[in-house]
KOLPA-213209 format. One record per residue (C-alpha): residue in one letter; x, y, z. Coordinates in Angstrom, 1 decimal, always signed. Layout:
<pts>
pt aa A; px X; py Y; pz Z
...
</pts>
This chain:
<pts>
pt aa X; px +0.0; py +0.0; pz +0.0
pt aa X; px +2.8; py +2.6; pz +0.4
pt aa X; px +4.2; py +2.1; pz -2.5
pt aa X; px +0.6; py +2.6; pz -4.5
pt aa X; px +0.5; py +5.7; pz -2.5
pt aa X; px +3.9; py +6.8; pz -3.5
pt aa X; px +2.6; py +6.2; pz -7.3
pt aa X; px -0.7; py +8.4; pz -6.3
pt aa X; px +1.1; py +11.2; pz -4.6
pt aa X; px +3.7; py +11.8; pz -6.9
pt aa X; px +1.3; py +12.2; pz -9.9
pt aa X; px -0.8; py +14.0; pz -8.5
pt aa X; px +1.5; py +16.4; pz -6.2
pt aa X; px +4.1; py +17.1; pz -8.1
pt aa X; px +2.9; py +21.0; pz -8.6
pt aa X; px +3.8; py +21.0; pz -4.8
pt aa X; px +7.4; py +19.3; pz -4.6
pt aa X; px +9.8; py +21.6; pz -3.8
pt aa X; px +13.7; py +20.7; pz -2.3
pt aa X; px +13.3; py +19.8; pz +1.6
pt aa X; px +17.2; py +20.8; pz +2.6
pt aa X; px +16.6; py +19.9; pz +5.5
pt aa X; px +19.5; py +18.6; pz +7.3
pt aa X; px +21.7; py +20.7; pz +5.5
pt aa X; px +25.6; py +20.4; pz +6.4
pt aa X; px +27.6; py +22.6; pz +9.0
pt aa X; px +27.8; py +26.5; pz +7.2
pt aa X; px +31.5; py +27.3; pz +6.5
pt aa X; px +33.8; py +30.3; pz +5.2
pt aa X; px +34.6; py +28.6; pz +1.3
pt aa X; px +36.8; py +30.7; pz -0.7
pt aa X; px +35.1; py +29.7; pz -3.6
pt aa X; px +34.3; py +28.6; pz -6.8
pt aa X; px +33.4; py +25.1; pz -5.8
pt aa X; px +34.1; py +21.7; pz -7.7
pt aa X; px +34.1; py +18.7; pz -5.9
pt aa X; px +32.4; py +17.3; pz -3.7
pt aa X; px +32.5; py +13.2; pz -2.8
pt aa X; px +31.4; py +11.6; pz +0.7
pt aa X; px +34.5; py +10.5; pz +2.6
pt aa X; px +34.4; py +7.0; pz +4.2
pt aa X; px +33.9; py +8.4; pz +7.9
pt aa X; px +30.8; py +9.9; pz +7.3
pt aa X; px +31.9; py +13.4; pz +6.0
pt aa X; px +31.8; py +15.2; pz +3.0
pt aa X; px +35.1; py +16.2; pz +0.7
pt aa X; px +34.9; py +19.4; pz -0.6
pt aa X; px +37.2; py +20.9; pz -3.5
pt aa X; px +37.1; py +24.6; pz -2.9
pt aa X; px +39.6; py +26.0; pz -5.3
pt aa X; px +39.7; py +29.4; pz -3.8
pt aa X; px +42.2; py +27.4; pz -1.1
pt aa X; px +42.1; py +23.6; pz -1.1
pt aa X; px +40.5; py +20.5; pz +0.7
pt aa X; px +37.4; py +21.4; pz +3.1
pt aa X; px +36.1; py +18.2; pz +5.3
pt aa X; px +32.9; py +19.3; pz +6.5
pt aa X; px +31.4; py +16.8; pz +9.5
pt aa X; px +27.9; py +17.0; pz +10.9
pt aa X; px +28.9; py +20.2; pz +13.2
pt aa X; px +31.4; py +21.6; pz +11.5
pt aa X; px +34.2; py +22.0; pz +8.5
pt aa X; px +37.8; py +22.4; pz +8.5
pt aa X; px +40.3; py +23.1; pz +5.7
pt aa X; px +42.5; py +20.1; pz +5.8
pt aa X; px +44.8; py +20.2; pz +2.9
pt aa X; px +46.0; py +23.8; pz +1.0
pt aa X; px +45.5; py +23.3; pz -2.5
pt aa X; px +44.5; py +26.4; pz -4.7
pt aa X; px +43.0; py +25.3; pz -7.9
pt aa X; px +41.3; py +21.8; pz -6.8
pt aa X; px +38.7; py +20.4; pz -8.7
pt aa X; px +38.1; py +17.1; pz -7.0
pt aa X; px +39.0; py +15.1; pz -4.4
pt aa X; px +38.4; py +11.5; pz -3.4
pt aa X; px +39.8; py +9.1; pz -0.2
pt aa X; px +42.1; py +6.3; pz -1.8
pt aa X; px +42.3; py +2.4; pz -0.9
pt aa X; px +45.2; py +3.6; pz +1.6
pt aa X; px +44.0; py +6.5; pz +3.3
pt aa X; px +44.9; py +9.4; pz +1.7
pt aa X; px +43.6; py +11.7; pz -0.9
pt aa X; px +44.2; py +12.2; pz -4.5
pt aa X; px +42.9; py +15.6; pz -6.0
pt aa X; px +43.1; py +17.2; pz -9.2
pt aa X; px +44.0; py +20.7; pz -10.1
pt aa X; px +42.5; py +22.7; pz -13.2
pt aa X; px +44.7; py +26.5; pz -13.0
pt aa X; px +44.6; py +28.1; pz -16.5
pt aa X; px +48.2; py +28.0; pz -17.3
pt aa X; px +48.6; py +31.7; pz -18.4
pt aa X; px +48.5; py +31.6; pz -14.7
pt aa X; px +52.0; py +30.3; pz -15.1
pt aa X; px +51.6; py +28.2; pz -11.6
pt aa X; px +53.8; py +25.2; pz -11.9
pt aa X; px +51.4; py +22.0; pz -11.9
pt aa X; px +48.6; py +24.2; pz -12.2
pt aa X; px +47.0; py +20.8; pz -13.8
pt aa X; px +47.8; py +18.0; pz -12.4
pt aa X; px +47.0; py +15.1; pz -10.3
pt aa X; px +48.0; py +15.2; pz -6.5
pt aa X; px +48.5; py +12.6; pz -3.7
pt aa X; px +48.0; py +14.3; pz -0.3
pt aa X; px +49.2; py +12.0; pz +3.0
pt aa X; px +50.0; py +13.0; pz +6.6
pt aa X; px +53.6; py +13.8; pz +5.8
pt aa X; px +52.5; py +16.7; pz +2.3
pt aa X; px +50.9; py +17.1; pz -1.0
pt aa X; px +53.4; py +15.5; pz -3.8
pt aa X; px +52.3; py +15.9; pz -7.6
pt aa X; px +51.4; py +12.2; pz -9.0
pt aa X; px +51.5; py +13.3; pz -12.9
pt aa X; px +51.5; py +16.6; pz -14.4
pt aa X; px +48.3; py +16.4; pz -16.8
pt aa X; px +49.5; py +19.8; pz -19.0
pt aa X; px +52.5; py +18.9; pz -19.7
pt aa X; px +51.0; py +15.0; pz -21.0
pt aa X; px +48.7; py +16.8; pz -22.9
pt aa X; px +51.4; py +19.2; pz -24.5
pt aa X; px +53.3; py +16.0; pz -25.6
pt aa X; px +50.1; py +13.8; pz -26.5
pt aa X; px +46.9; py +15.8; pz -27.0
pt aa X; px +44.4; py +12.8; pz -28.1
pt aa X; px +42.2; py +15.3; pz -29.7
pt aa X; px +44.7; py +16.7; pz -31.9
pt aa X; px +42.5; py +14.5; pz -34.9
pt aa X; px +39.1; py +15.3; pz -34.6
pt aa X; px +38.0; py +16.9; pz -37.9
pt aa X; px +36.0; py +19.2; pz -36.6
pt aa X; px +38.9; py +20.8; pz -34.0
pt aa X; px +41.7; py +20.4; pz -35.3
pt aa X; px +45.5; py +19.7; pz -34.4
pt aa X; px +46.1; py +23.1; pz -32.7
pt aa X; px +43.8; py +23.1; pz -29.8
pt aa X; px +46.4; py +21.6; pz -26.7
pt aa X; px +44.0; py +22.3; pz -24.0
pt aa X; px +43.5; py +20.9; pz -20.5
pt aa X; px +41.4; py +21.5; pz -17.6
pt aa X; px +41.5; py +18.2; pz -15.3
pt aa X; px +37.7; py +18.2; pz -14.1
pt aa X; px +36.5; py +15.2; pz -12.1
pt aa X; px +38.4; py +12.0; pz -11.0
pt aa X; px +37.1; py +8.7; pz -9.6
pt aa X; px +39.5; py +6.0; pz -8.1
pt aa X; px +40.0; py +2.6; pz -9.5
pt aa X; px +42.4; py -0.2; pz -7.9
pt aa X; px +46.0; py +1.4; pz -8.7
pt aa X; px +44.8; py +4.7; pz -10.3
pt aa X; px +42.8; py +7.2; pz -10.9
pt aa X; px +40.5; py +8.3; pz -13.6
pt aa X; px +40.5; py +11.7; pz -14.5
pt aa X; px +38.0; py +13.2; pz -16.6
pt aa X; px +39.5; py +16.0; pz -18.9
pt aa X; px +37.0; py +18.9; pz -19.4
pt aa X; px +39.6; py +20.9; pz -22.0
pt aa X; px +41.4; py +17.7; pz -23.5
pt aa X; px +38.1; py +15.8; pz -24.1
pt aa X; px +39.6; py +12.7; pz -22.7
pt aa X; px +39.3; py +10.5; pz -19.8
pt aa X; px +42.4; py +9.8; pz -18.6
pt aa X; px +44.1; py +6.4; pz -16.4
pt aa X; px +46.5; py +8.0; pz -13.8
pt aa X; px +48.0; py +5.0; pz -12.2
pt aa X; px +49.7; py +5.5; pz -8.8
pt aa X; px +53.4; py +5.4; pz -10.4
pt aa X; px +52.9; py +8.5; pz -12.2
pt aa X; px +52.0; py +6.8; pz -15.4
pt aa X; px +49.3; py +8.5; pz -17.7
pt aa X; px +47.6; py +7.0; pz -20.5
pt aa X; px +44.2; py +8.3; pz -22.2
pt aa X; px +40.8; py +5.9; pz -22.0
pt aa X; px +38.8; py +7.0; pz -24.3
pt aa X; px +37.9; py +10.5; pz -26.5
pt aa X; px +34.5; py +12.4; pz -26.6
pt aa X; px +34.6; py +13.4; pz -29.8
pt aa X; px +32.7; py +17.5; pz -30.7
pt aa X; px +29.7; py +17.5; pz -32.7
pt aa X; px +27.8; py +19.9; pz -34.5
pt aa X; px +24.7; py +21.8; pz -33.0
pt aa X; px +22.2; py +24.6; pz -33.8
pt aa X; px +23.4; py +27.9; pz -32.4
pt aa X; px +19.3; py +28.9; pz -32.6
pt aa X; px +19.1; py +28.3; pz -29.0
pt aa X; px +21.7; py +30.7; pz -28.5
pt aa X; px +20.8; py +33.4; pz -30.2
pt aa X; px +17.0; py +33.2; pz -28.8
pt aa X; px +18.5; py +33.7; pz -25.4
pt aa X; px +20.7; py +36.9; pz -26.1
pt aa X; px +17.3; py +38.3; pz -28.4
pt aa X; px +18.7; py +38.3; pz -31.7
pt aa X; px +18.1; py +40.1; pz -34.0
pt aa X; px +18.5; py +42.8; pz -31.5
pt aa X; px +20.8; py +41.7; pz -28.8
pt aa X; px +22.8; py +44.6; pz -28.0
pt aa X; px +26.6; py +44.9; pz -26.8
pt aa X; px +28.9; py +42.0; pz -26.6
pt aa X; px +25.9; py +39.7; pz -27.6
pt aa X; px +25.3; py +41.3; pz -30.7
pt aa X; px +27.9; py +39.0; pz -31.6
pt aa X; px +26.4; py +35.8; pz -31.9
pt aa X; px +23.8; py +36.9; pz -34.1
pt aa X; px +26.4; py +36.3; pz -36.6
pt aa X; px +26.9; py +32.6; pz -36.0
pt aa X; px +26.3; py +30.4; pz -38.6
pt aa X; px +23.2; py +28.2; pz -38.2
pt aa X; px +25.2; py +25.2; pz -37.2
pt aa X; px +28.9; py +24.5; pz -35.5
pt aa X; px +31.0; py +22.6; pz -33.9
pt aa X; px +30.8; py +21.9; pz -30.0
pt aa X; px +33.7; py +20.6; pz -28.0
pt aa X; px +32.4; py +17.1; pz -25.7
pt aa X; px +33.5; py +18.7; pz -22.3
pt aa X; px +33.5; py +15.7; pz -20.3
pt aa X; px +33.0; py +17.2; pz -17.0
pt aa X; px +32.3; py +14.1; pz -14.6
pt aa X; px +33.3; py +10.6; pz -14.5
pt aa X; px +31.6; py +8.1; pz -12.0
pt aa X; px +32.9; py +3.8; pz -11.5
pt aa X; px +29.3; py +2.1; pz -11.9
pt aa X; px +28.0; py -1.1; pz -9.9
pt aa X; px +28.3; py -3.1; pz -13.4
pt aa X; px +32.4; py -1.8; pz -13.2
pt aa X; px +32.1; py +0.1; pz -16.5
pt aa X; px +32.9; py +4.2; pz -16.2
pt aa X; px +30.1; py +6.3; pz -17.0
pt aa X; px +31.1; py +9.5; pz -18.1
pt aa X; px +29.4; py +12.7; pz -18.8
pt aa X; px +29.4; py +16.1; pz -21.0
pt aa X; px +28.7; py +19.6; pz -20.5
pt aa X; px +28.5; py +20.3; pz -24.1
pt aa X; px +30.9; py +23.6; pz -25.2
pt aa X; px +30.3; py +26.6; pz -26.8
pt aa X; px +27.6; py +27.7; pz -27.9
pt aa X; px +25.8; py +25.3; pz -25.0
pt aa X; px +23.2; py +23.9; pz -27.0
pt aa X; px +20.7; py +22.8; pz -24.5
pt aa X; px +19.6; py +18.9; pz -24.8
pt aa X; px +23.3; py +17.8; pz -26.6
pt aa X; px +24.8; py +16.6; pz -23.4
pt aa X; px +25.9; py +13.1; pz -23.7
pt aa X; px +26.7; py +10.1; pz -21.2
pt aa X; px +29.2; py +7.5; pz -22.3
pt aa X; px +29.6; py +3.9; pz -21.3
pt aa X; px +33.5; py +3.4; pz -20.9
pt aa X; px +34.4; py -0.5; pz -20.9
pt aa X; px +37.2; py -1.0; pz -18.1
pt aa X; px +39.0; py -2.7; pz -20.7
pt aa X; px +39.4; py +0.3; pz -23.2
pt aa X; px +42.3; py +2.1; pz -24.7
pt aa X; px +42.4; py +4.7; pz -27.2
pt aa X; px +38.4; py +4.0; pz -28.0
pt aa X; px +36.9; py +6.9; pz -29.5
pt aa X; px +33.6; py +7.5; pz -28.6
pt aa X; px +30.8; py +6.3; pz -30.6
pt aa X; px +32.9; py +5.1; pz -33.1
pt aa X; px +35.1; py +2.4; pz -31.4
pt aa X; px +34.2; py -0.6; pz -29.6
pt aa X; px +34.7; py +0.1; pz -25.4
pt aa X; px +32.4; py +3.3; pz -25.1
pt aa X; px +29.1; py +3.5; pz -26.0
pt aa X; px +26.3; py +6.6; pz -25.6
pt aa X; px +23.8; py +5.5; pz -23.0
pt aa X; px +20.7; py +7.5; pz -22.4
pt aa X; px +20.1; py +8.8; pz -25.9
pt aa X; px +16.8; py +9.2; pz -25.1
pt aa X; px +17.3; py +11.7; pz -22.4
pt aa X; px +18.0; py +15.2; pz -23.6
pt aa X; px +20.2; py +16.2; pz -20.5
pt aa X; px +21.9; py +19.7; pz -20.6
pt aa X; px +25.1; py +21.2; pz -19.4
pt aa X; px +26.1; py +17.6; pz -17.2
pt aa X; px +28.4; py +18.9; pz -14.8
pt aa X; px +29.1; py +16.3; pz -12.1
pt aa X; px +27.6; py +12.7; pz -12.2
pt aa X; px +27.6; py +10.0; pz -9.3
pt aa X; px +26.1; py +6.8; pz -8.1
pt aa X; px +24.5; py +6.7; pz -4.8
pt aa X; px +24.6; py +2.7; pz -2.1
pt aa X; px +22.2; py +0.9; pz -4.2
pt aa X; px +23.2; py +1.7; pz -7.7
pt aa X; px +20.8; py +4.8; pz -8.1
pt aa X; px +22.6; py +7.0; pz -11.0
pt aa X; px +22.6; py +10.7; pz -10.1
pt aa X; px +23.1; py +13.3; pz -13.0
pt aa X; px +23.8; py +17.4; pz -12.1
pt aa X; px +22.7; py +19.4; pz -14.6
pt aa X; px +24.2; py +22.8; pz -14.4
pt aa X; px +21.5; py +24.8; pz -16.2
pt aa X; px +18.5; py +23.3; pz -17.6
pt aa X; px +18.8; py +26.1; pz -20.7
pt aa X; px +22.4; py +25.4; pz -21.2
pt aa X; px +25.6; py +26.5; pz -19.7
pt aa X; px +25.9; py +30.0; pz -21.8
pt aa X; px +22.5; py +30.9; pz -19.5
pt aa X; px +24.2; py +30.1; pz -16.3
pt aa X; px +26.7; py +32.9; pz -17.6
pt aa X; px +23.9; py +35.1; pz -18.0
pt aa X; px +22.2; py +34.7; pz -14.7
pt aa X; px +19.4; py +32.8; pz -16.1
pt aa X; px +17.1; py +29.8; pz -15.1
pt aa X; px +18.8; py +27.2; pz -12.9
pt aa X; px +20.3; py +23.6; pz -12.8
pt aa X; px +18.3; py +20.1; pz -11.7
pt aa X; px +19.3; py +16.7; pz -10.4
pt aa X; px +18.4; py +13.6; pz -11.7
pt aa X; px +17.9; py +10.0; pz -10.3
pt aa X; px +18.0; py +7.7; pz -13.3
pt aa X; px +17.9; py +3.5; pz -13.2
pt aa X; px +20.8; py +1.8; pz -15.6
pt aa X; px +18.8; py -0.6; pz -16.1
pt aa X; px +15.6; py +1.0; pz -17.6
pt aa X; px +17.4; py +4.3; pz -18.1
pt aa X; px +14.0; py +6.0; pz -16.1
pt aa X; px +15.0; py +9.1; pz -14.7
pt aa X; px +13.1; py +11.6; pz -12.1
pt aa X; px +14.2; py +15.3; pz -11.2
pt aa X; px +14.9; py +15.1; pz -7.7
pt aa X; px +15.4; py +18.8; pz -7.6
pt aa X; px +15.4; py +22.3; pz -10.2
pt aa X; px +16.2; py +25.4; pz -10.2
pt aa X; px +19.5; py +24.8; pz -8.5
pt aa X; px +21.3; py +27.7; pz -8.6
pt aa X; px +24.8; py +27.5; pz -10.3
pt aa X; px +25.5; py +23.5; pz -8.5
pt aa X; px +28.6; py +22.0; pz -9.6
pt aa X; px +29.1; py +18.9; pz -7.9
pt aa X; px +27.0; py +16.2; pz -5.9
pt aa X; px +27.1; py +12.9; pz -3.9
pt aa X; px +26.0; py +10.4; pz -1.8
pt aa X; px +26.9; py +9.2; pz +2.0
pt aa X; px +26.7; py +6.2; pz +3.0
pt aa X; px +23.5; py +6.9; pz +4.9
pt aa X; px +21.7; py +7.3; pz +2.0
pt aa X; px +22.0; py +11.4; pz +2.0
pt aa X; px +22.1; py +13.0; pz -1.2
pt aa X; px +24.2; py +16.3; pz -1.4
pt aa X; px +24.9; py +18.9; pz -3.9
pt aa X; px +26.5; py +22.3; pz -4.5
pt aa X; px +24.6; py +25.3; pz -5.0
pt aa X; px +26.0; py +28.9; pz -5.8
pt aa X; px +29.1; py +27.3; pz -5.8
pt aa X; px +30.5; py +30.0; pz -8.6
pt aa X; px +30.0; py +32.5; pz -6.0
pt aa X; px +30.7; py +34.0; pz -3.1
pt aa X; px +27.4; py +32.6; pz -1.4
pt aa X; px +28.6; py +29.1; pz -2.4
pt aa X; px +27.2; py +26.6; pz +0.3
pt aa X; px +26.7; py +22.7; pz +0.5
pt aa X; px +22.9; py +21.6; pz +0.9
pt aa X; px +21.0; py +18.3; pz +1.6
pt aa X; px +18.4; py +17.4; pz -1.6
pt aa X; px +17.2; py +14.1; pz -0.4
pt aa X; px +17.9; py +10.6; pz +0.6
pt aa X; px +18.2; py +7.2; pz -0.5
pt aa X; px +16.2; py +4.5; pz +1.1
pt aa X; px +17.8; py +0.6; pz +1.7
pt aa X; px +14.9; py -1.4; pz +1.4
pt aa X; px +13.3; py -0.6; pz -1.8
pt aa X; px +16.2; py -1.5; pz -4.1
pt aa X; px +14.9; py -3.1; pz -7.4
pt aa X; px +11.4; py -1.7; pz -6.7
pt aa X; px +9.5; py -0.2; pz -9.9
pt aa X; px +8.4; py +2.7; pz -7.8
pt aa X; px +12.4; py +3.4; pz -6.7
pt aa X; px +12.8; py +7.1; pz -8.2
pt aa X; px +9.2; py +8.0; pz -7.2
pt aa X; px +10.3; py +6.9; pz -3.3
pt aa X; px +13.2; py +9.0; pz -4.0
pt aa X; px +11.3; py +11.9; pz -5.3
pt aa X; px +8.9; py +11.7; pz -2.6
pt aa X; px +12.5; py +11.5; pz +0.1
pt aa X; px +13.8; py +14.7; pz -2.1
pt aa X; px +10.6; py +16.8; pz -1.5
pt aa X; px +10.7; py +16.7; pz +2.1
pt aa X; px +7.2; py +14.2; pz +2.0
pt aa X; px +8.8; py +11.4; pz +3.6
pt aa X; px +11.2; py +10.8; pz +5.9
pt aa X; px +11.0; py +7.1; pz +6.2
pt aa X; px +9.6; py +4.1; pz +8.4
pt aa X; px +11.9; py +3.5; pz +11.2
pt aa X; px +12.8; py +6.4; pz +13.0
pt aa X; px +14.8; py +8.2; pz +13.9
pt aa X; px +17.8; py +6.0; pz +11.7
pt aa X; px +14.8; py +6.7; pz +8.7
pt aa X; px +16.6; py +4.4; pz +6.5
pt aa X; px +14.1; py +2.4; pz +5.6
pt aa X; px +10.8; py +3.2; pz +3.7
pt aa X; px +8.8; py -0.4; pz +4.0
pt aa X; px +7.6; py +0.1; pz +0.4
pt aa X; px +5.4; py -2.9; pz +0.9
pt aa X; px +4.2; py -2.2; pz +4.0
pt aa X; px +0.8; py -0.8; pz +4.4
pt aa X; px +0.0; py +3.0; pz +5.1
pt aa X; px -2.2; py +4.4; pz +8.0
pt aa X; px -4.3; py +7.2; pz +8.1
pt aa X; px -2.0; py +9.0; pz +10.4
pt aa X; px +1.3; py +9.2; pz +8.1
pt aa X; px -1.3; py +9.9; pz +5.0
pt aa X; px -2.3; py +12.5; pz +6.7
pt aa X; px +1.9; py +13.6; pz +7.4
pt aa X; px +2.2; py +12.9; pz +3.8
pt aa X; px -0.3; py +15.5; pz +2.8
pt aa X; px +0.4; py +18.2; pz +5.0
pt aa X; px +4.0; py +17.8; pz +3.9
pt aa X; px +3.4; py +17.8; pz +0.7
pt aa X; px +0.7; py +20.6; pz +0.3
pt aa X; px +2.8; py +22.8; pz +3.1
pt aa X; px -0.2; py +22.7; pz +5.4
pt aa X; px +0.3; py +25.7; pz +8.3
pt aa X; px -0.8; py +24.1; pz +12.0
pt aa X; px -4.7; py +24.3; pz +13.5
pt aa X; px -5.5; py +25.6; pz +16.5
pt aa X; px -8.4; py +23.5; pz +16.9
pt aa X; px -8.6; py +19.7; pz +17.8
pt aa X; px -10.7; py +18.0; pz +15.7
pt aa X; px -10.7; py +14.2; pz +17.0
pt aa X; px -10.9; py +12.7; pz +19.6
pt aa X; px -9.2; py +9.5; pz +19.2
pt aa X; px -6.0; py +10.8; pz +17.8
pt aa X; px -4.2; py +12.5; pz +21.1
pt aa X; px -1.7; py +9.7; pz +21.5
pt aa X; px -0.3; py +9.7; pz +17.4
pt aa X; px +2.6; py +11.3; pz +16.6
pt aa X; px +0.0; py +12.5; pz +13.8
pt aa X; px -1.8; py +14.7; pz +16.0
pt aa X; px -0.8; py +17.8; pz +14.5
pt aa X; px -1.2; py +16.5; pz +10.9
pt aa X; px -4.6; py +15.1; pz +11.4
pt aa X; px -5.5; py +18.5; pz +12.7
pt aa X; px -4.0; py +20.5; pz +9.9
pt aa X; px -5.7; py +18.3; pz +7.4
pt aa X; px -9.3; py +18.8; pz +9.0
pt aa X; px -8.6; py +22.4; pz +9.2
pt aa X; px -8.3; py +22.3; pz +5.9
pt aa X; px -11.1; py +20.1; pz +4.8
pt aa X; px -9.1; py +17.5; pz +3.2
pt aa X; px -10.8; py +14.6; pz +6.1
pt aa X; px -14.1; py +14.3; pz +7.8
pt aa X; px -13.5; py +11.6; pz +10.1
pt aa X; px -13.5; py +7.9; pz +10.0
pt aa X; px -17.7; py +7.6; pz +11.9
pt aa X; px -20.0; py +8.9; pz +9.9
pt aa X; px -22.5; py +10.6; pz +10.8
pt aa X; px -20.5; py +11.7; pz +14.0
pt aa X; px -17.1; py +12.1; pz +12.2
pt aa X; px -15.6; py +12.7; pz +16.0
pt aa X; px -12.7; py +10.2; pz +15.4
pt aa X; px -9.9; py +10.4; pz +12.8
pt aa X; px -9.0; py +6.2; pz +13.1
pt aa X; px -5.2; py +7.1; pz +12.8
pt aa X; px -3.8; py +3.8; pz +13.3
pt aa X; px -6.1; py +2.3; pz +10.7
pt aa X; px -5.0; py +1.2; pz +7.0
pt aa X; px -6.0; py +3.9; pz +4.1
pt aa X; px -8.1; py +1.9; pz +2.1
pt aa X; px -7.6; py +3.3; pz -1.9
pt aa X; px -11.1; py +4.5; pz -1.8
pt aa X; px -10.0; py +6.7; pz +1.6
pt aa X; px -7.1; py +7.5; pz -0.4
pt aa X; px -9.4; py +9.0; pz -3.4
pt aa X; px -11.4; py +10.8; pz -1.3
pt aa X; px -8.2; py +12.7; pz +0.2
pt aa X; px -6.4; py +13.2; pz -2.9
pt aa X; px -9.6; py +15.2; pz -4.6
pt aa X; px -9.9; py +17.6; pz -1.7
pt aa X; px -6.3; py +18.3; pz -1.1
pt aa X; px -6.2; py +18.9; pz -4.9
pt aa X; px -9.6; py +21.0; pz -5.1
pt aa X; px -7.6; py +24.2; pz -5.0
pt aa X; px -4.7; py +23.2; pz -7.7
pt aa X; px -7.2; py +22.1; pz -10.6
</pts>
């Protein structure tokens, strides 16, 4: 029965589902812009705050554990320590501004210096429609394998193998492709953009757009899923994932056997960070839903996606993110992302939760979009990891559903009289003040039957008058 009611509730409340935050981490001073962000194995979160270095923030508070200006990501090795990539333009002229860093009690020592293999290498040089001069690098994301580290290059459009000794050697390539620059141009107003935008009136009705793998994740299946922003001129719905076979080398994308596109029906935009939560729930962070070029212009905002591998189903968990960059999640089931991380106001925020007992269940991503609104909080407090999607519900947590998720304010008057010893007390009230429930004894209607099961009639009846206002 809860898991009907979770089908019910999210089709019909959707209008209503807004980001819970809730238990949001500890607040602390970030020098900002913010990359990375992965769950460490003691519970806390890793963040890469490239205004200064490594930030591990606990449940009270955050300290800056390693100095490292230019991180981008940052992950907890086999051992103990960190590895963390750095992405400093290098007309910065900061020696291993890109690079790959191991980070142990006794320092920070450079692993591999990722310009200077792409100066020498530059996998890309062959596309047809780049061309041999672009030598660019900006080391992105990174996700640890036994013995190395993938890094996902956003500028070199490669993912790289880093192994431990130093040694580099390049995966696979995301080759560019051609896109409309319509989109574009309806976003600055042409014909009569004005200033600097005037400028891309003049594009040509099609061009070439650089891959930008952003974010690489290690799947349950062991294959590495990685994913793309999209470049210039951000062409919303273009962003790719890519299937990357452990076994592949030199494979480019698409065209060679060992990586494979994967969710070509979804048309995901601007992928900036991409992760997979305890049970194999896929997680994709789109930067801005109307393309990267808008997040440059202050306009609309990002969302993040729970997707299955299996049927490739996705929900939004959460939109209108502003500016995120990065999520993950703990081993508690928390999901995390980034928000206003290009910014000074840049903060880490808490958009949900995974639950570990509905695992294969058809209604998975609607359990999760129900945990991401703030709707439910789970069956077995106050751990609340558990959901008991085949449990029955009672008339007392339908009611905490629908106050939840219609954001109904608290009565002052006590409506039943059989209801003073549920934890539901304050829902059941808020839901008669409302006129959503009569009672459970007609004609007398004095008692609310909280410990009772909602019968799907019940559940009808509810569901009409708390939607009577939205139709």
């Amino acid at each position: 029965m809860r898991r009907t009611l979770v089908v019910f509730v999210c089709a019909a409340l959707l209008v209503a589902i807004t980001p819970a935050g809730a238990a949001d981490p500890p607040d602390f001073d970030y020098a900002t812009p913010l990359f990375g962000l992965n769950a460490d194995t003691d519970g806390s979160l890793l963040v890469a705050d490239a205004g200064q270095g490594i930030v591990s923030l606990g449940t009270t508070a955050g300290s800056l554990i390693a100095e490292l200006p230019g991180v981008t990501d940052v992950e907890r090795t086999e051992d103990g320590d960190l590895v963390a990539t750095t992405g400093q333009p290098p007309e910065l002229s900061i020696p291993g501004g890109m690079a790959l860093y191991l980070i142990t009690d006794d320092g920070t020592e450079m692993i591999a210096d990722l310009w200077a293999w792409e100066q020498e290498n530059n996998p890309d040089q062959n596309d047809p429609l780049i061309g041999d001069d672009n030598v660019e690098s900006n080391p992105q994301d990174l996700a640890r394998i036994e013995g190395a580290t993938l890094v996902a290059d956003a500028a070199g459009n490669v993912l790289l193998e880093v192994g431990d000794d130093g040694s580099v050697d390049w995966k696979a390539l995301f080759p560019a492709r051609s896109v409309s620059t319509q989109p574009l141009k309806d976003l600055v107003g042409c014909p009569d953009a004005e200033g600097d935008a005037a400028d891309f009136c003049a594009l040509p009705p099609e061009m070439p757009a650089q891959a930008v793998p952003t974010s690489v994740a290690v799947g349950p299946d062991g294959n590495y899923y990685v994913g793309e922003l999209t470049g210039f001129p951000g062409t919303p719905g273009m962003a790719r994932i890519w299937k990357v076979s452990p076994d592949a080398s030199h494979a480019v994308c698409g065209t060679d056997p060992g990586c494979e596109q994967v969710f070509e029906s979804r048309q995901f935009t601007a992928i900036i960070d991409v992760t997979f939560g305890p049970d194999g729930t896929f997680y994709v962070l789109e930067l801005n839903e109307d393309g990267f070029m808008a997040a440059e212009l202050g306009i609309g905002g990002g969302s993040l996606n729970a997707c299955r591998l299996d049927t490739e189903a996705c929900v939004e968990l959460a939109t209108g993110l502003v500016l995120p960059t990065a999520t993950t999640v703990a081993a508690n089931g928390s999901v995390y992302a980034t928000i206003a991380a290009l910014t000074p106001q840049a903060d880490v925020v808490d958009l949900g939760k995974e639950f570990s007992d509905d695992n294969g269940s058809v209604h998975e991503l609607n359990i999760a979009l129900l945990a991401a609104a703030g709707i439910t909080r789970g069956c077995n407090p106050p751990d609340n990891d558990r959901f008991c999607p085949d449990e029955g519900t009672t008339r007392g947590q339908m009611a905490a559903f629908l106050v939840r998720a219609l954001g109904l304010p608290a009565a002052a008057d006590d409506a039943f009289v059989d209801d003073e010893d549920s934890i539901f007390e304050r829902d059941i009230n808020a839901l008669a003040a409302a006129g959503i429930t009569k009672g459970c004894n007609p004609p007398d209607n004095d008692r609310f039957c909280p410990d009772e099961i909602v019968t799907r009639a019940q559940m009808a009846s509810f569901l009409v008058r708390a939607l009577a206002d939205l139709r």
